[in-house]
VMD Tcl script that draws the C-alpha trace (Angstrom):
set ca {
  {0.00 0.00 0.00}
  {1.49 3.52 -1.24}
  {1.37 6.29 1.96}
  {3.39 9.29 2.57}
  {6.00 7.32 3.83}
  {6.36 5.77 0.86}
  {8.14 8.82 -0.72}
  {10.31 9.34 2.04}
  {13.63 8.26 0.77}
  {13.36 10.90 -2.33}
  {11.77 13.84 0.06}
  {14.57 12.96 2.35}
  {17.18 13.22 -0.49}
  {16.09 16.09 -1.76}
  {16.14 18.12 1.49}
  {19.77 17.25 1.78}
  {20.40 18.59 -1.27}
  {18.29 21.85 -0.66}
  {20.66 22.05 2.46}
  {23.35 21.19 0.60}
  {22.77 24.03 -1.95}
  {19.91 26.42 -0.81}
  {20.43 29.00 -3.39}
  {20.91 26.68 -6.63}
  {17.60 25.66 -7.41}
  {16.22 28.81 -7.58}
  {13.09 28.55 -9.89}
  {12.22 25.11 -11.98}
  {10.22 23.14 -14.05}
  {8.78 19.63 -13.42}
  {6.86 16.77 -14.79}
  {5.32 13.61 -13.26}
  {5.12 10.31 -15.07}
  {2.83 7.90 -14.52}
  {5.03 4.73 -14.01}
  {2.70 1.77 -15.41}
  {3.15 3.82 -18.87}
  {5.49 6.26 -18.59}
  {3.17 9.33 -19.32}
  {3.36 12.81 -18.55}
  {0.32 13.49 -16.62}
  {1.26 17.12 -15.31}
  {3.92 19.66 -16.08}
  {4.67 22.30 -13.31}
  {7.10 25.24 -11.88}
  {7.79 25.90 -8.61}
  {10.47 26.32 -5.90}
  {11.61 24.24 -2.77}
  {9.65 21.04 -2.16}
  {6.59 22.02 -4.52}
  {7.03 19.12 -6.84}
  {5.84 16.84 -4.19}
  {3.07 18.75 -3.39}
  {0.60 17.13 -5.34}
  {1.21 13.28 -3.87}
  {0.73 15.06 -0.46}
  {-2.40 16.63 -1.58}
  {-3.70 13.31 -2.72}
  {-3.04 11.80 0.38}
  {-4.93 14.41 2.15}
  {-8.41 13.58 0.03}
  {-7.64 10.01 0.21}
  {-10.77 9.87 1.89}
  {-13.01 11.85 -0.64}
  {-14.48 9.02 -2.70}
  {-16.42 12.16 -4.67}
  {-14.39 11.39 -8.03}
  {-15.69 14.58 -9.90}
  {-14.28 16.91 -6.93}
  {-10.76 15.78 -6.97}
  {-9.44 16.51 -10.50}
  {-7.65 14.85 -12.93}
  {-4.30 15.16 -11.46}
  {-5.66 13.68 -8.00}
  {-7.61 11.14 -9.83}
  {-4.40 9.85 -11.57}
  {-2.11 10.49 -8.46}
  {-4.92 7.81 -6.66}
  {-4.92 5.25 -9.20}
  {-1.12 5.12 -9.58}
  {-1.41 4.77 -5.81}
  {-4.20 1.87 -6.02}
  {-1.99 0.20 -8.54}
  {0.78 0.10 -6.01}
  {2.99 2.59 -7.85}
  {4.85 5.27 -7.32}
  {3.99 8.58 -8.89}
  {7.68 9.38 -11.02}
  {9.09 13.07 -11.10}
  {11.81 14.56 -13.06}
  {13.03 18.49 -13.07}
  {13.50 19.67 -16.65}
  {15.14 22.87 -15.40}
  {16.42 24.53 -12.49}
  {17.85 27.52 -11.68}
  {15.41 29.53 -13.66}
  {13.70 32.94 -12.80}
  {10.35 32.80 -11.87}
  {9.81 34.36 -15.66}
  {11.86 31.91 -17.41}
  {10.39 28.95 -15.38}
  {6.71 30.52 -16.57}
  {7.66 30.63 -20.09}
  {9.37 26.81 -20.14}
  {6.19 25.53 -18.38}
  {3.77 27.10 -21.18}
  {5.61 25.85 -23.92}
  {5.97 22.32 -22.30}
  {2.72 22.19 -21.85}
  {1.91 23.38 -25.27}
  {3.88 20.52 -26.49}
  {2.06 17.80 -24.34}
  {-1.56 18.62 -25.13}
  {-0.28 18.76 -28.66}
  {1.55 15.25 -28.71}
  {-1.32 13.45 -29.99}
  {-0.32 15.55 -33.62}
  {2.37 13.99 -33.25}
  {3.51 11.10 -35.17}
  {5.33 8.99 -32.46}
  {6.97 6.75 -34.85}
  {9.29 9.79 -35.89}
  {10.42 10.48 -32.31}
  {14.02 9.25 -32.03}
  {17.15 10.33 -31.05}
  {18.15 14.03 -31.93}
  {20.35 15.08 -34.26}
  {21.51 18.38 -32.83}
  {25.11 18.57 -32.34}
  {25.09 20.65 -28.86}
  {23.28 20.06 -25.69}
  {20.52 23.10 -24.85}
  {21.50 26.04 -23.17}
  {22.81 25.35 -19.77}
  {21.93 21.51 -19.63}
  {23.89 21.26 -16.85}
  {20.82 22.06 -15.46}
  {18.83 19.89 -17.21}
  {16.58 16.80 -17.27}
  {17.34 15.04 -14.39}
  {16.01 12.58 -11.20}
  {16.53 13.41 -7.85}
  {18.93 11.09 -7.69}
  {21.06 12.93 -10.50}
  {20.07 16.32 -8.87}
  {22.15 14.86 -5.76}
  {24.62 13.59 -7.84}
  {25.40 16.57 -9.39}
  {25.79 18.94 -6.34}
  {28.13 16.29 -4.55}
  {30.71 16.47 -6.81}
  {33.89 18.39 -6.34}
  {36.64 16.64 -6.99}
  {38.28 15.72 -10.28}
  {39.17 11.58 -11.19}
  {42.56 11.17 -10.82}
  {43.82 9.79 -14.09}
  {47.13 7.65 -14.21}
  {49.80 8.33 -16.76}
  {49.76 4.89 -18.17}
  {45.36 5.20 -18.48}
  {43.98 6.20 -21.81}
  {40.40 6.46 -20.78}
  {37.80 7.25 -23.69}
  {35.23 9.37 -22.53}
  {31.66 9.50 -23.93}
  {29.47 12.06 -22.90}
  {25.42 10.26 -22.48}
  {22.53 11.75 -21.80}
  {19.54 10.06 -19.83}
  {18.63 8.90 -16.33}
  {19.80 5.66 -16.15}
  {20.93 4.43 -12.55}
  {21.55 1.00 -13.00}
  {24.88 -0.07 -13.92}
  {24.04 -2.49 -17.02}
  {21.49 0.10 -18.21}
  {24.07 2.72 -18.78}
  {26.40 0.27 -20.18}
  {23.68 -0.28 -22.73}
  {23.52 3.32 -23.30}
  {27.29 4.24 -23.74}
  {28.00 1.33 -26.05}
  {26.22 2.26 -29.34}
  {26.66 3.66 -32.13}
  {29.49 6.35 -32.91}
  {31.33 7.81 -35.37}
  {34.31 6.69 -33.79}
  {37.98 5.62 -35.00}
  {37.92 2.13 -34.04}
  {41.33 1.82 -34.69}
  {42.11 4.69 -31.95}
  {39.40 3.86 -29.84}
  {40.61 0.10 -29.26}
  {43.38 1.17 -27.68}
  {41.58 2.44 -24.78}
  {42.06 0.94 -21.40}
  {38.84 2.23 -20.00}
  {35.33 3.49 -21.45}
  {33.70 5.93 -19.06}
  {30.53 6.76 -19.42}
  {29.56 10.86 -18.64}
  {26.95 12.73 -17.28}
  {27.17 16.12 -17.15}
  {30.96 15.68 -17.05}
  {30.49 13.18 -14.13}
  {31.03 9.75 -14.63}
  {28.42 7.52 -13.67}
  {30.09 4.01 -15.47}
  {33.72 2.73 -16.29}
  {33.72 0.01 -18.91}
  {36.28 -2.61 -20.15}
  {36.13 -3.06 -23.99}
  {35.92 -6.95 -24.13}
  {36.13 -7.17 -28.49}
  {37.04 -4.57 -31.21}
  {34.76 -1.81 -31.70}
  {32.17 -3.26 -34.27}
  {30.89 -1.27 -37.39}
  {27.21 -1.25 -37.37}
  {25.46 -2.85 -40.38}
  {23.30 -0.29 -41.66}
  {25.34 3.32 -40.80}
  {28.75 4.38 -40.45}
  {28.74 3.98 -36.61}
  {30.67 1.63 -34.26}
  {29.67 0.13 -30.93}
  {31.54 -2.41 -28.49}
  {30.75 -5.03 -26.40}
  {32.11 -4.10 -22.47}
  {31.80 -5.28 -19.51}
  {31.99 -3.11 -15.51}
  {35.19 -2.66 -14.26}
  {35.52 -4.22 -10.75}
  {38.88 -2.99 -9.06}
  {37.35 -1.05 -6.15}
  {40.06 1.41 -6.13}
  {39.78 1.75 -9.79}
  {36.18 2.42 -9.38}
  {36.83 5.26 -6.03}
  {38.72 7.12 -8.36}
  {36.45 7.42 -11.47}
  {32.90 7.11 -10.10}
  {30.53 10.49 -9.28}
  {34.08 12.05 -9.95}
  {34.29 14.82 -12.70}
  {36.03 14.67 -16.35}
  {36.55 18.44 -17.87}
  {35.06 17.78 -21.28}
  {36.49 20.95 -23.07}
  {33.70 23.86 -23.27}
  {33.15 24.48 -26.72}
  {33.37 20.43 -27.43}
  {30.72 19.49 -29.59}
  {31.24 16.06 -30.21}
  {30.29 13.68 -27.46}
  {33.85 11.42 -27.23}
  {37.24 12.79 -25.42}
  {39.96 10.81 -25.45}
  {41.46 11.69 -21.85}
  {44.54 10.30 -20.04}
  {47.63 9.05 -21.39}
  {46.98 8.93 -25.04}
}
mol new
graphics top color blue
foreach p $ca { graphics top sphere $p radius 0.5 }
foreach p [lrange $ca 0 end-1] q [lrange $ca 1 end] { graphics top cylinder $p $q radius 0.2 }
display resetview
């Protein structure tokens, strides 16, 4: 059964990282996702803890059985709680003005009531060279809010590692997910790139993955792209000095790979 204290591991992490940081948020923009399908139900702005507002406000009429009083949004929230799920949120922007977090929530929302004119089919991966304007700031879990404002210090590279670096986009916590995410498909030297003794995999110039190449990087059949097969490195002390530790990708870098290290 889904209660308050259900959400109390992500309220709890995202206090710290108010604490942490009390003036970074500032202004931002949110969605929830309804977890059985991955919708977007709701797209809001706010500041401090107003994203979980609305799971606290369905808890409150959890004993109003008067569907056509609570609302769609309440209605959802309570069926995603019936179903034994977990209503999902994501900020899509932070550290916004209270006008720029107004006009990123009307065009979102613009763009969600409009999906449906949307041909679905045609919604892949984009194609523009450059990350948005201050994605630093971007899409992002609590988790990879947290993530982001606890790191200060730098991986220490050895002389003798030649680590390629590929920057990802995403959420993915697990481990194997964001393998599957870093490993396909590039325009890549292969011939370079197989000399690598580490893949790390970056987020926001953090790296979230280190990956051993296990074959040569593989040319895909039907484009010009490469991918490898990996598998997680394991040394523990390899791992302390890469993981949630920062790479400096350079500024003006528009492709996604750096080779960094001892190349």
């Amino acid at each position: 059964m889904i209660t308050k204290e259900s959400y109390s591991d992500e309220l709890k992490l995202f206090r710290k990282y108010l604490k942490m940081n009390p003036s970074e948020l500032g202004c931002y923009v949110y969605i929830l996702m309804d977890p059985r399908n991955k919708q977007v139900f709701y797209v809001g702005k706010g500041t401090g803890e107003r994203m979980f507002s609305h799971v606290m406000e369905a808890f409150s009429q959890q004993n109003s059985y008067d569907e056509s009083s609570l609302g769609k949004k309440i209605e959802r929230i309570r069926e995603i709680h019936y179903a034994g799920k977990k209503v999902e949120m994501r900020i899509l922007h932070y550290g916004l003005t209270d006008e720029h977090a107004f006009i990123v929530e009307s065009v979102l929302i613009d763009v969600f009531s409009n999906f449906t004119d949307i041909d679905t089919n045609a919604i892949g991966e984009l194609t523009n060279s450059i990350n948005g304007f201050d994605h630093r700031r971007g899409f992002c879990n609590l988790e990879e809010l947290y993530r982001r404002a606890a790191v200060k210090e730098k991986v220490d590279i050895l002389p003798e590692e030649k680590i390629l670096a590929i920057k990802i986009n995403g959420t993915e916590q697990n481990d194997k997910d964001i393998l599957e995410r870093v490993r396909k498909y590039w325009r890549i030297n292969p011939y370079h790139a197989n000399k690598a003794t580490c893949i790390a995999a970056c987020r926001h110039g953090v790296v979230v993955g280190l990956y051993i190449n296990v074959s040569e990087w593989k040319k895909d059949d039907n484009e010009n792209r490469f991918y490898f097969e990996g598998t997680s490195v394991t040394d523990k002390k390899v791992l302390e000095r890469y993981i949630n530790k920062s790479i400096d990708f350079p500024k003006r870098a528009q492709y996604p790979i750096w080779y960094v290290g001892g190349w």
